[in-house]
Backbone as CSV, one residue per row, in Angstrom:
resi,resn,N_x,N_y,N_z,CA_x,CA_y,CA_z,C_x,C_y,C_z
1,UNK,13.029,2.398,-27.596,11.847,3.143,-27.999,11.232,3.874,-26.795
2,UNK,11.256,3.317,-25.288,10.557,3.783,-24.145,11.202,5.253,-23.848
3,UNK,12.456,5.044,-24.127,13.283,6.232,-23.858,13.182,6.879,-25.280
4,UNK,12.969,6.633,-26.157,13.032,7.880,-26.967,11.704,9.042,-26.299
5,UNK,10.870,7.817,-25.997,9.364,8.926,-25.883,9.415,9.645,-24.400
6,UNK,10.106,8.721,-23.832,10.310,9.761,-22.497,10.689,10.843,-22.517
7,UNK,11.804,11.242,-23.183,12.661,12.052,-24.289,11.525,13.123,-24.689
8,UNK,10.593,12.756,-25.526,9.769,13.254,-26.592,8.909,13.607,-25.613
9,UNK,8.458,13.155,-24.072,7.337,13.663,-23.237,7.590,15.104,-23.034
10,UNK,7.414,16.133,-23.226,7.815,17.247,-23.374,6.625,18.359,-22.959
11,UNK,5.842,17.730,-22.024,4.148,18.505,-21.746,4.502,19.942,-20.904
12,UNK,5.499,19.361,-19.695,5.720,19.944,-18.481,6.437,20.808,-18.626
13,UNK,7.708,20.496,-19.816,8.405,21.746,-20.112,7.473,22.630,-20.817
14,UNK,6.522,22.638,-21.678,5.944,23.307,-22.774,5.347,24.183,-21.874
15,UNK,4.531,23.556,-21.148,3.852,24.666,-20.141,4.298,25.301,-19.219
16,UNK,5.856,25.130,-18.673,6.248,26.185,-18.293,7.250,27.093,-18.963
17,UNK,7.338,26.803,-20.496,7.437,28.012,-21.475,6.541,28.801,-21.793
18,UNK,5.317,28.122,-21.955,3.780,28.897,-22.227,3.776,29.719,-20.825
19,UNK,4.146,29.209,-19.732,3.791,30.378,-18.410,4.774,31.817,-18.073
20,UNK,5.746,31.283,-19.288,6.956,32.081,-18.705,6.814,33.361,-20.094
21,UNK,6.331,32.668,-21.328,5.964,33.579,-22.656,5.024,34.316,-22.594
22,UNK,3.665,33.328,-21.648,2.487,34.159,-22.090,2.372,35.749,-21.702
23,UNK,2.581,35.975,-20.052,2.282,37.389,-19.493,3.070,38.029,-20.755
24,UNK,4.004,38.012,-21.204,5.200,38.978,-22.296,4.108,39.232,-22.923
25,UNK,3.429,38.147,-24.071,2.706,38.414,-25.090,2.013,38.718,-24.932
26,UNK,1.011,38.884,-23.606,-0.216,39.402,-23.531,0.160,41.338,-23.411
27,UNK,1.118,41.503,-22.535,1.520,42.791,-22.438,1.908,43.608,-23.566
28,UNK,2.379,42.627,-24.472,2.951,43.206,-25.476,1.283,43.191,-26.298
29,UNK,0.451,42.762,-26.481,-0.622,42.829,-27.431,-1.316,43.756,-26.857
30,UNK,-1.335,44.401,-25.639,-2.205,45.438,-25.050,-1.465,46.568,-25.556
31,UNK,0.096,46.488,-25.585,0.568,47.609,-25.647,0.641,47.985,-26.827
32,UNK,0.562,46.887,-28.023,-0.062,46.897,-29.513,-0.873,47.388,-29.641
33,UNK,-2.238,47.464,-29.158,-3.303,48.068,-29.280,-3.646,49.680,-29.180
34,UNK,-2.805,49.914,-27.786,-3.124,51.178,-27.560,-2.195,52.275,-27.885
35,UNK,-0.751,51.794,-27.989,0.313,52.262,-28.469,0.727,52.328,-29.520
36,UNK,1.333,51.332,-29.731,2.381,50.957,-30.599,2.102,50.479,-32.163
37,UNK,1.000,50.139,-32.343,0.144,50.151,-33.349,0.917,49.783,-34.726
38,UNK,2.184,48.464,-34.972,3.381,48.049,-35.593,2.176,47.540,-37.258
39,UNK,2.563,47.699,-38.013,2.022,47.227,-38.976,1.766,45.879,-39.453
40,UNK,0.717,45.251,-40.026,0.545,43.781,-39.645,1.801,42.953,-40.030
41,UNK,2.731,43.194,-41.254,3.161,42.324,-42.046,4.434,42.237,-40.526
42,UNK,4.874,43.067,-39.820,5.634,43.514,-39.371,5.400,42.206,-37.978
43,UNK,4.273,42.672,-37.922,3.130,41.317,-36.537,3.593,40.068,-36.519
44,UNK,3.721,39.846,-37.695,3.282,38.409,-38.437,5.152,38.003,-38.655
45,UNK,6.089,38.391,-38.760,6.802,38.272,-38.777,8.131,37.992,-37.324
46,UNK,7.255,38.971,-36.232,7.307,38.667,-34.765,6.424,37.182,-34.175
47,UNK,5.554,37.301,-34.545,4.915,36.535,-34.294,5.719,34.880,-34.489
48,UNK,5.864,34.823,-35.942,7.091,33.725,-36.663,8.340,33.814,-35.495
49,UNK,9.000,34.658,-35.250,9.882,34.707,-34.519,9.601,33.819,-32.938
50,UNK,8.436,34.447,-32.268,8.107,34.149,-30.747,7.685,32.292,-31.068
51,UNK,7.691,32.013,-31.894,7.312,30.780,-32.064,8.043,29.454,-32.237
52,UNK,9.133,30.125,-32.952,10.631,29.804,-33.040,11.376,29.657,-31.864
53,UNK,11.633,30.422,-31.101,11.485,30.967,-30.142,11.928,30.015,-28.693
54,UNK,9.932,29.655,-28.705,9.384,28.861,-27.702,9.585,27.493,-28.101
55,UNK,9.483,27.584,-29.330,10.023,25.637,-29.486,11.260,25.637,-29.315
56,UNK,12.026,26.591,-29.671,13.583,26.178,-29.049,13.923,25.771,-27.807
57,UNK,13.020,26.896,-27.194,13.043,26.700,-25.608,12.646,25.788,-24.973
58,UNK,11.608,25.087,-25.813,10.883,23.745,-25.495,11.991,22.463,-25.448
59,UNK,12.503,22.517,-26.518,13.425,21.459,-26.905,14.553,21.589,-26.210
60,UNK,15.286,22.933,-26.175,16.597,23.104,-25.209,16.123,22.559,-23.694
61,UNK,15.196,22.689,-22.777,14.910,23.164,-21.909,14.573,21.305,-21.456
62,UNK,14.220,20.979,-22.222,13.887,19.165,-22.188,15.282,18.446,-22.219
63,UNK,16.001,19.041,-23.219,17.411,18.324,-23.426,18.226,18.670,-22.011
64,UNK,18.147,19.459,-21.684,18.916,19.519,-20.473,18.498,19.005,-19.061
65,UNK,17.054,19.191,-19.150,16.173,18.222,-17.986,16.569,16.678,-18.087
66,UNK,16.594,16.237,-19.482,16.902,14.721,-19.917,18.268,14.489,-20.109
67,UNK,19.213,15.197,-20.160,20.349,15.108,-20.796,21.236,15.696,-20.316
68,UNK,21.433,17.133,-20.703,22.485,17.805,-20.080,23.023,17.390,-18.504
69,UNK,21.730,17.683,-17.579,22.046,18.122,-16.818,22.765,16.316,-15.709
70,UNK,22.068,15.267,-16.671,22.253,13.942,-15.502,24.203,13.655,-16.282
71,UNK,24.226,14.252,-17.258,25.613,13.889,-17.976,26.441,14.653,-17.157
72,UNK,26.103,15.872,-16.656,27.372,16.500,-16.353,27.328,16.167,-14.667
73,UNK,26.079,15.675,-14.421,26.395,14.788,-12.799,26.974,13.786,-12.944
74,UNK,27.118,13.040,-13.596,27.811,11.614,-13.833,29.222,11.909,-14.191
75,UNK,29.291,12.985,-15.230,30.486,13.224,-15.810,31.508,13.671,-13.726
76,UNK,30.960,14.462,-13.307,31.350,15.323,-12.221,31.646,14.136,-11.328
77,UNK,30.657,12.953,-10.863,31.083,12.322,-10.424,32.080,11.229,-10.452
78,UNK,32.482,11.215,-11.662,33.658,10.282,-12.233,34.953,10.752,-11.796
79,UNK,34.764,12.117,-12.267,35.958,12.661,-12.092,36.634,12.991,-10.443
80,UNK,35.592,12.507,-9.647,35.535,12.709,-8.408,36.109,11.331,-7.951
81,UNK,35.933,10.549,-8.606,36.313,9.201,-8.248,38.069,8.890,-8.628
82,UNK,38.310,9.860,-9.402,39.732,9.439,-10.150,40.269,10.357,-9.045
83,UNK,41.698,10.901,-9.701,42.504,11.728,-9.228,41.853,13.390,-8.702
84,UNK,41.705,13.710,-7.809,40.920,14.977,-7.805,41.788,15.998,-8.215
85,UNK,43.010,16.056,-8.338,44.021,17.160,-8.799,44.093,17.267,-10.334
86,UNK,43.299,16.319,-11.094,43.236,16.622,-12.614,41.673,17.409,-12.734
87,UNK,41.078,17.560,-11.754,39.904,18.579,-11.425,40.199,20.029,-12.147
88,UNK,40.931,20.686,-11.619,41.184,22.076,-11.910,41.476,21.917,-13.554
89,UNK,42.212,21.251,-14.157,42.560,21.362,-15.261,41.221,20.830,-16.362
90,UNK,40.738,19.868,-16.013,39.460,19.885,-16.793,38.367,20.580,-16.189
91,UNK,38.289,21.269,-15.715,37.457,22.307,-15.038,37.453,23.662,-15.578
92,UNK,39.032,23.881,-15.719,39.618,25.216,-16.962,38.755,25.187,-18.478
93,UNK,39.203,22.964,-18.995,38.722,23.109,-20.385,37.152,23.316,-20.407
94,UNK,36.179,22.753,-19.598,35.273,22.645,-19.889,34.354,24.028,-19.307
95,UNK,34.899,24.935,-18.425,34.867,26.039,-18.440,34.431,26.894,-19.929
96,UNK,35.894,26.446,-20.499,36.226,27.574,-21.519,34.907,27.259,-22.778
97,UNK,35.191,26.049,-22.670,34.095,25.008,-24.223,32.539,25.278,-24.022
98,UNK,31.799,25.415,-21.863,30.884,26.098,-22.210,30.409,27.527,-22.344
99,UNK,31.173,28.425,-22.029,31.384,30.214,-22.063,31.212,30.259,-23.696
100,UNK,32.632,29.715,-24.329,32.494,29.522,-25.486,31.452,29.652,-26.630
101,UNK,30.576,28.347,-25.725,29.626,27.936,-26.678,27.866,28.712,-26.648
102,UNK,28.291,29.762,-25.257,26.993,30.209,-24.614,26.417,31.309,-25.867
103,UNK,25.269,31.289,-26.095,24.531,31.822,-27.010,24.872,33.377,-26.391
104,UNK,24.495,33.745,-25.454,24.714,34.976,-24.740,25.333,35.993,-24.162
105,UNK,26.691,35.121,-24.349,27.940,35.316,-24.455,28.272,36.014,-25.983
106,UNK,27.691,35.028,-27.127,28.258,35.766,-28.105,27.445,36.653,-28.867
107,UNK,26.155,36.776,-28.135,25.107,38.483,-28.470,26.235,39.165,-28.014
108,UNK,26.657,38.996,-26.799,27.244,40.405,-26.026,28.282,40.930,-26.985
109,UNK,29.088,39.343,-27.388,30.831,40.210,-27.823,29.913,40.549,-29.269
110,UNK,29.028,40.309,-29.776,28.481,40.619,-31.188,28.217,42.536,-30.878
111,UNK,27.685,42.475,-29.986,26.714,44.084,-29.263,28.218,45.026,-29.316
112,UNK,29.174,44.624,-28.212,30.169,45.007,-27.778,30.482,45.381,-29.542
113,UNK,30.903,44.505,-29.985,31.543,45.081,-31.605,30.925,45.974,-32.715
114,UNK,29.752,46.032,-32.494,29.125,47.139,-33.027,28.770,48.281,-32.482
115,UNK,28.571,48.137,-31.148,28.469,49.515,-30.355,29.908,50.360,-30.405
116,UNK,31.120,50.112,-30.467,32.437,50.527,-30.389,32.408,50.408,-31.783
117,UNK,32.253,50.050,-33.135,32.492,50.580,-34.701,33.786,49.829,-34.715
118,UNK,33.633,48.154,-34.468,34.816,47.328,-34.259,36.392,47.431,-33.580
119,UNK,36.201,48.833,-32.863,37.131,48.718,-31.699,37.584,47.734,-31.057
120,UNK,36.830,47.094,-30.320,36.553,46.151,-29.693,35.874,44.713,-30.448
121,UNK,36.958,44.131,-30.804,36.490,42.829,-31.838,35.645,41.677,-31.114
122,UNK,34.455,41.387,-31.654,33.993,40.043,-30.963,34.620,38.880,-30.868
123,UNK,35.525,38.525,-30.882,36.552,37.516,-30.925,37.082,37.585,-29.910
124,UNK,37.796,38.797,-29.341,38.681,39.501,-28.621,37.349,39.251,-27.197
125,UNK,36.450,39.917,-27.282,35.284,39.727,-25.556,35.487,38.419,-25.991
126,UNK,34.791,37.551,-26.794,34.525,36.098,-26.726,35.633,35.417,-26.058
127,UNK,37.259,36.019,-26.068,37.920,34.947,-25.934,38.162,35.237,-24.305
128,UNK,38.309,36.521,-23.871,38.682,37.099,-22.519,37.176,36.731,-21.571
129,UNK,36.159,36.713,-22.530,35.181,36.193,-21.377,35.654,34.247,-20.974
130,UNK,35.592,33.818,-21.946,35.929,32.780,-22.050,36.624,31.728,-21.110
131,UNK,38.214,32.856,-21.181,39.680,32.438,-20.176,39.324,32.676,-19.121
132,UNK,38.278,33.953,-18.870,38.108,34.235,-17.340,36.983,33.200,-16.422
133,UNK,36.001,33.194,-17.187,35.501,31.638,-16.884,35.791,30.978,-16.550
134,UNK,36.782,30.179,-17.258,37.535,29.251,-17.022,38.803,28.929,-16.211
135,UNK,39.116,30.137,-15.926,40.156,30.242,-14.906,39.406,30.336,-13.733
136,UNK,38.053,30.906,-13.429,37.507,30.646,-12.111,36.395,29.109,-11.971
137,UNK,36.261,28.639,-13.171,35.832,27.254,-13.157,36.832,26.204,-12.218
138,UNK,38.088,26.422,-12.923,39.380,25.802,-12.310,39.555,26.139,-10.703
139,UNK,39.222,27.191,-10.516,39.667,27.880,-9.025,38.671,27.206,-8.126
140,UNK,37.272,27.111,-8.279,36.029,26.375,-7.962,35.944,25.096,-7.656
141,UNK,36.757,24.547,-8.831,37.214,22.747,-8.617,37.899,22.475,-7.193
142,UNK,39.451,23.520,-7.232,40.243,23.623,-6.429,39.394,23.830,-5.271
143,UNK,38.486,24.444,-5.196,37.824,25.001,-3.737,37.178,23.765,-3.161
144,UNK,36.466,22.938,-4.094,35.570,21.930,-3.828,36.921,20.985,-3.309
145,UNK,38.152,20.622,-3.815,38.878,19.803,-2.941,39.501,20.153,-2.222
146,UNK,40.022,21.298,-1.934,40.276,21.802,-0.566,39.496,21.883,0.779
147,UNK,37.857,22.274,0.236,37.217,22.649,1.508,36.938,24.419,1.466
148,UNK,37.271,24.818,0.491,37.458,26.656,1.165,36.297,27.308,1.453
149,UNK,35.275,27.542,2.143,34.792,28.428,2.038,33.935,29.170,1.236
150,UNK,32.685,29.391,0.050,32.939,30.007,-1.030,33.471,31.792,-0.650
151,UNK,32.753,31.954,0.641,32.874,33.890,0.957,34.536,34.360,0.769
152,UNK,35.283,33.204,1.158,36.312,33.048,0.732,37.176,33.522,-0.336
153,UNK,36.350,33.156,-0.941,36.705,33.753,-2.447,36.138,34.836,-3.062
154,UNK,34.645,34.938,-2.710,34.012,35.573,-3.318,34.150,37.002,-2.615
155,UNK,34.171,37.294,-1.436,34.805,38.551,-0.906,35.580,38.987,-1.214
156,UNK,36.833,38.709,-1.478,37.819,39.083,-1.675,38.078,39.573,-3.573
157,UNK,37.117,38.572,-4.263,36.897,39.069,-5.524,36.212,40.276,-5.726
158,UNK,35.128,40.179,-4.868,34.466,41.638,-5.553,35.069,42.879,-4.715
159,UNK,35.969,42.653,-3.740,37.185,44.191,-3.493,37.779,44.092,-4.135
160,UNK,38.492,43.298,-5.211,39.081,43.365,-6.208,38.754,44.184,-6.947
161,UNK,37.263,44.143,-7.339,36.617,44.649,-8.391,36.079,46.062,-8.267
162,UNK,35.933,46.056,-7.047,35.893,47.721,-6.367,37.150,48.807,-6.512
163,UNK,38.370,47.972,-6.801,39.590,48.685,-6.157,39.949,49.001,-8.298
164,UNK,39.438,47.495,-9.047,39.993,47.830,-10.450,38.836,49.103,-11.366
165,UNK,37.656,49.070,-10.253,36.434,50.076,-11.344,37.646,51.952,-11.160
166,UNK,38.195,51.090,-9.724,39.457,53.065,-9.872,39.950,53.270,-10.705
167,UNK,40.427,51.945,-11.828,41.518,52.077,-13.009,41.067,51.786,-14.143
168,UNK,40.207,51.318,-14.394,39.188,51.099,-15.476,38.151,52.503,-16.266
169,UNK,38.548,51.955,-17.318,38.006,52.854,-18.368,36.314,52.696,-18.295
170,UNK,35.111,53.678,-18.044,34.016,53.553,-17.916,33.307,52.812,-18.925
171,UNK,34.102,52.944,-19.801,33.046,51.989,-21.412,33.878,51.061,-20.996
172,UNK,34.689,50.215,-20.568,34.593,48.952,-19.726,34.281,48.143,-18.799
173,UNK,33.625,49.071,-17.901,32.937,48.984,-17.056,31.390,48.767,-17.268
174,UNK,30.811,49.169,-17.973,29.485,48.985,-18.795,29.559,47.318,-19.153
175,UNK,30.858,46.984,-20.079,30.851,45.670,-20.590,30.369,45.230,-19.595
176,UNK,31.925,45.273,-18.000,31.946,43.978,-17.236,30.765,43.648,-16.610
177,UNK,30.335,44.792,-16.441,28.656,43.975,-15.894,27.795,43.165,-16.201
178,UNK,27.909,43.702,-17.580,27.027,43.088,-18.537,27.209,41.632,-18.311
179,UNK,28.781,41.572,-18.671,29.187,40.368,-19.064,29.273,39.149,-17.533
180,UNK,28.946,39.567,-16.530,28.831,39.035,-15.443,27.354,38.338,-15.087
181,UNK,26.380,39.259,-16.197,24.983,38.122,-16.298,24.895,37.352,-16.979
182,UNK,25.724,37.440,-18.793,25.601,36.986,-19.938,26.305,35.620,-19.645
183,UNK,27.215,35.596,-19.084,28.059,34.467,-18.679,27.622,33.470,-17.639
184,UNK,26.617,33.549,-16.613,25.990,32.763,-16.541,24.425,31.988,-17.004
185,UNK,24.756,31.849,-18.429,23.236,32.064,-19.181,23.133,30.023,-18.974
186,UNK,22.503,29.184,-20.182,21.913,28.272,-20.133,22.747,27.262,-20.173
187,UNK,23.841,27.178,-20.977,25.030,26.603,-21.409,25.984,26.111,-19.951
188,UNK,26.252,27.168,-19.592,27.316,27.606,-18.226,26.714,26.799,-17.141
189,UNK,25.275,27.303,-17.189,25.247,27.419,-15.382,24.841,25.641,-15.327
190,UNK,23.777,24.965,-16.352,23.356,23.738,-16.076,24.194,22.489,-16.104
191,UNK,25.425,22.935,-17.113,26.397,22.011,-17.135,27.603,22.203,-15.860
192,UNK,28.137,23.364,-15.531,29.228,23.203,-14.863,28.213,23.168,-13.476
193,UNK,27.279,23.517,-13.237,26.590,23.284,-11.823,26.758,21.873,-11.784
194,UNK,26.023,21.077,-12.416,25.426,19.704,-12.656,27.390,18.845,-12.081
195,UNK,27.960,19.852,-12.887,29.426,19.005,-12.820,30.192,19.083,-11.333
196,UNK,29.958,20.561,-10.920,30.321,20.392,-9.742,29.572,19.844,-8.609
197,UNK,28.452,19.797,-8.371,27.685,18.795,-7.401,27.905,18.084,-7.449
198,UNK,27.875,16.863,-9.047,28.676,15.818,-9.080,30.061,15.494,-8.245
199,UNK,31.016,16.638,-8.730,32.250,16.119,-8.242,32.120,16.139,-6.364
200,UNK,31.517,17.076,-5.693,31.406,17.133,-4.243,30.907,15.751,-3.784
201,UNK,29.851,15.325,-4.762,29.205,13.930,-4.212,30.042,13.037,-4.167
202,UNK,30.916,13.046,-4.621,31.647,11.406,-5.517,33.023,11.974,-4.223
203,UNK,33.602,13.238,-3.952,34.689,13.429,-2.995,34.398,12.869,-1.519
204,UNK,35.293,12.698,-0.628,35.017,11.811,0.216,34.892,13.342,1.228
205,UNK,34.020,13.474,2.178,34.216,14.366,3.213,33.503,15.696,2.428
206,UNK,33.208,15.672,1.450,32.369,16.877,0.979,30.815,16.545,0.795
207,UNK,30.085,17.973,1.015,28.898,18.691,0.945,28.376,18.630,-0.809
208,UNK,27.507,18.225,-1.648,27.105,18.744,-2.448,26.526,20.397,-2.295
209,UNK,25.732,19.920,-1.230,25.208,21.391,-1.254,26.210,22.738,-0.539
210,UNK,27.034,22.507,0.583,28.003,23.274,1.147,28.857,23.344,-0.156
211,UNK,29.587,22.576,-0.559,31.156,22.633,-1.589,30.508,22.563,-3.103
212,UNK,29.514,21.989,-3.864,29.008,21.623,-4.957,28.492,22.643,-5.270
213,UNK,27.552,23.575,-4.589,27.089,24.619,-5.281,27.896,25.760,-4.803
214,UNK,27.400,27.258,-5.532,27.905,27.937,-5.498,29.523,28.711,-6.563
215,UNK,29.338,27.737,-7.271,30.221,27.709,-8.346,29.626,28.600,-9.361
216,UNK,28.505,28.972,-9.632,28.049,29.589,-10.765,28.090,31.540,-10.008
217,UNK,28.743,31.767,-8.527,29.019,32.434,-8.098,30.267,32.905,-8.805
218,UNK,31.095,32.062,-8.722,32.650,32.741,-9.271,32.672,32.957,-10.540
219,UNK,31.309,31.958,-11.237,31.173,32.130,-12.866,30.969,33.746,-12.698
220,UNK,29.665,34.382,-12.811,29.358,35.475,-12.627,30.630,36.822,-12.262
221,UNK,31.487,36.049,-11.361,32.767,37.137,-11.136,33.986,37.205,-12.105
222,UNK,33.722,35.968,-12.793,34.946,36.132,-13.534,35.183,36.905,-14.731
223,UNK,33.559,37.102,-15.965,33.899,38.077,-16.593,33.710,39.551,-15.949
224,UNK,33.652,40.113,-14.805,33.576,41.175,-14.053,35.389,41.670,-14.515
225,UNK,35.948,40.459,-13.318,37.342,40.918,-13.335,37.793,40.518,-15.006
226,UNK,37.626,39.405,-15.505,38.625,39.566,-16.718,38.668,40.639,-17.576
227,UNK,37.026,41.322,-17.699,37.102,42.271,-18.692,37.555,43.601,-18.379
228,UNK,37.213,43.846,-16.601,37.935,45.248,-16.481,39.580,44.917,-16.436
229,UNK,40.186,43.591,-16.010,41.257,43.564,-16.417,41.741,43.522,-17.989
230,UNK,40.981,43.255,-18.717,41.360,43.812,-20.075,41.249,45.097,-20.900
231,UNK,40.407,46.050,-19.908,40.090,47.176,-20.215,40.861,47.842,-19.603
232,UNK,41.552,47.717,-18.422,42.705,48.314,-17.501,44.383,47.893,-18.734
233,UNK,44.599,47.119,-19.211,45.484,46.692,-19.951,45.384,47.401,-21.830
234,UNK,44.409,47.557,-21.880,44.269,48.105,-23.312,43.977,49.745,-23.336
235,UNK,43.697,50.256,-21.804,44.571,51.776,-21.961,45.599,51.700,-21.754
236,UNK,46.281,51.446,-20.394,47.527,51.459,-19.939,48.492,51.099,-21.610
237,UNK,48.125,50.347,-22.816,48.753,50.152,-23.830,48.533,51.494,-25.116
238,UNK,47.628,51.975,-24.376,47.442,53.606,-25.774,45.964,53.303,-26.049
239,UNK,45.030,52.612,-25.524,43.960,52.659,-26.173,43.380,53.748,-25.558
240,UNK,41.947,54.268,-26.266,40.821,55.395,-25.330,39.666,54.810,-25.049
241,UNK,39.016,54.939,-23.873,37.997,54.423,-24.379,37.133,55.238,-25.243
242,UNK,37.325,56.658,-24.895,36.915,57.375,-25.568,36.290,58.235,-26.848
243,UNK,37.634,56.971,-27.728,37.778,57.231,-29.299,36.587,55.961,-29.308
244,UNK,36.395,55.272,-29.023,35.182,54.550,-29.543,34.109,55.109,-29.718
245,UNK,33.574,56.206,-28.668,32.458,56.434,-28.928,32.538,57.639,-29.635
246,UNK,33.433,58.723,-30.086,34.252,59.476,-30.815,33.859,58.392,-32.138
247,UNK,34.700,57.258,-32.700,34.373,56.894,-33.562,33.277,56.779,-34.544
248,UNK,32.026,56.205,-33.088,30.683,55.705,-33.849,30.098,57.365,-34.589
249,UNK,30.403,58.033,-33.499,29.771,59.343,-34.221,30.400,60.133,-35.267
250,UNK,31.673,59.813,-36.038,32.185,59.695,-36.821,31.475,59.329,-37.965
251,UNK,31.237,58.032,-37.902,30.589,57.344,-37.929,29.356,57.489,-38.887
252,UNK,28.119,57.673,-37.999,27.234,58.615,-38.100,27.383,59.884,-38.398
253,UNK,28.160,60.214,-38.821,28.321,62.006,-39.339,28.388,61.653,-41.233
């Protein structure tokens, strides 16, 4: 029962949803006033929404303070204790399961599929954001038991990404950006952070803070490169990017 209510103590998060909502709503009610002047039923229906909203945020935001975030330290440190070379490989799955599961992730491939007039299937971003995640989740693990460096990696990724924007189709380029914030949203960053600090703590000769963090770095790079590498691969195969936006106005005609 002590722990359910600890659980249920939920003051500290509330008020720093109320601090983080209020300036929005106040800006937005000034700009109601003098502007924008939305019709009430219309109010009242936003209003329902922002409320929804903030208790989600209330409740998500507690669960992961209480929950998420001590599971995936414990989880991280277990795995630190076993074999460290089965690291990379559950690092791939659980990569993929939270990208997957990220709310923000699947606005984007939702956005992506309607802005292109289903060119570009949400299934198709969902799954390439996904693999790419997860293939640099895995690479991250590997780094934490090696020792590497993160600049290491991370230099050398974003000349990557300089050298693929030469071959990349510009309406893919729009995505990968995108998809380089969307991918580290609430899901991603609290669990695989939480997991890799864990695992640095529990390794013998490693840094939490040197080797443990910095992982939500390569998150951020990986849908960069996966998607212009999928946008470099789906002209080079006959696609345009072109005809997409050709399409929508089709479309609209």
């Amino acid at each position: 029962m002590s722990i359910l209510l600890d659980f249920l103590d939920m003051r500290e998060v509330a008020l720093e949803v109320l601090l983080a909502l209020g300036p929005l709503l106040v800006f937005f009610a000034v700009l109601q006033a003098v502007f924008i002047k939305l019709p009430r039923e219309l109010l009242i229906r936003m209003g329902l929404g922002v409320l929804l909203a903030g208790l989600g945020l209330v409740f998500f935001l507690q669960g992961v303070k209480k929950g998420f975030l001590p599971a995936g330290t414990a989880l991280g440190e277990a795995l630190g204790r076993g074999n460290p070379w089965a690291l990379p490989p559950i690092g791939f799955l659980l990569g993929f399961a939270a990208t997957f599961a990220e709310p923000a992730v699947r606005v984007l491939s939702y956005e992506v599929e309607k802005a292109s007039v289903g060119a570009i299937k949400q299934r198709v971003t969902l799954l390439v954001l996904s693999f790419g995640v997860a293939a640099f989740v895995a690479l991250g693990m590997l780094r934490i038991i090696l020792g590497i460096p993160i600049h290491y990696l991370i230099v050398p990724g974003y000349l990557l990404a300089l050298v693929l924007m030469r071959f990349t189709h510009p309406t893919f380029l729009a995505i990968a950006f995108d998809a380089g914030g969307v991918a580290t949203g609430p899901m991603t960053v609290t669990f695989v952070m939480a997991l890799a600090v864990g695992v640095a703590s529990a390794l013998e000769g490693r840094d939490p803070v040197l080797d443990g963090l910095g992982l939500i770095s390569l998150v951020a790079l990986a849908p960069i490169l996966s998607v212009m590498a999928f946008g470099f691969l789906h002209t080079r195969s006959g696609g345009n990017g072109h005809s997409m936006g050709d399409t929508e106005h089709d479309h609209e005609a």
